[in-house]
C-alpha positions, 0 to 999 in steps of 0.5 A, a space after each residue: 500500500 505504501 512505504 513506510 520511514 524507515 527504508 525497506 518497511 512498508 504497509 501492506 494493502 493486506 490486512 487480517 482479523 485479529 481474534 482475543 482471548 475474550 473473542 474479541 476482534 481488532 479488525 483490517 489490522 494492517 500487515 507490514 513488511 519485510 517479511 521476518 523468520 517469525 510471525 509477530 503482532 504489537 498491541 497497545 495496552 488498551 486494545 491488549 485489555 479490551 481483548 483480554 490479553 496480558 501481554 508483556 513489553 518486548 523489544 521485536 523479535 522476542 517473543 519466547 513466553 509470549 501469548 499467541 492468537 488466532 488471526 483471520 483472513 480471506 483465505 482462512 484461519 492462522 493460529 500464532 502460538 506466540 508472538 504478541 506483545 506490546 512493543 518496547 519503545 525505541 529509537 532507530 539510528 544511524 551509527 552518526 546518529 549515535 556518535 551525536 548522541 554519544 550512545 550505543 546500540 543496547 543503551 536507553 535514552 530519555 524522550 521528552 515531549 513538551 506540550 500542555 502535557 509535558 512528558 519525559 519517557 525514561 527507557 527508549 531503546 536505541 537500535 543502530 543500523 546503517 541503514 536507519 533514519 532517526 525515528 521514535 517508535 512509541 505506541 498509541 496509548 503512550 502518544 495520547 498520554 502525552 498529547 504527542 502531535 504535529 506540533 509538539 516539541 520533541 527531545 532525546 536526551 542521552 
């Protein structure tokens, strides 16, 4: 459908149905892309409690001792045995990126969003590739807490 930021990522015209423990559903959940070695969904905490998951934060790509679920599509029925959780919040980077911060890949950062409801976030993973635009990924429910728009005065701070 389109790309996405970061070079190689991108959205998918394909979406599924994602079913709950509660039988529940998220419906037309977009597919992005690259395609990876395992099959994972990110959740937000409120849509995780609306479909009755308890799922932990994870960094992406580890989902060992993670809920699973059963998604739908037009061609049928795929049950995950795990996979879902809810995204830990990162940085991408290039390596010039994390010599002007003075990070390393594995480290943490601050997020500050200032605003009518100024926000620091303590534990933004950073991630380093050569290939990486700099980019903040937090999920919805953390952007809304925050009033995180357009406009907003963001900072990452070592």
């Amino acid at each position: 459908m389109k790309d996405l930021y970061q070079p190689g990522a991108f959205a998918a015209k394909e979406t599924v149905t994602l079913v709950g423990p509660r039988s529940r559903v998220i419906s037309n959940l977009r597919i992005l892309g690259p395609c990876r070695d395992l099959n994972q969904v990110e959740l937000a905490f409120t849509d995780s409690v609306a479909l009755g998951f308890d799922i932990p934060v994870r960094q992406s790509g580890n989902i060992p001792a993670t809920p699973g679920c059963m998604l739908m599509g037009p061609n049928g029925f795929f049950e995950m045995d795990e996979g879902v959780i809810r995204a830990a919040p990162h940085v991408h980077m290039a390596p010039a990126d994390a010599a002007f911060y003075g990070v390393e890949p594995g480290d943490y950062m601050k997020l500050r969003v200032g605003g009518e409801v100024g926000v620091t976030f303590d534990r933004i993973f950073v991630r380093v590739d050569p290939h990486f635009k700099l980019e903040v990924h937090i999920d919805t429910d953390e952007a809304n807490a925050c009033g995180l728009n357009a406009h907003s005065p963001v900072e990452l701070i070592k």
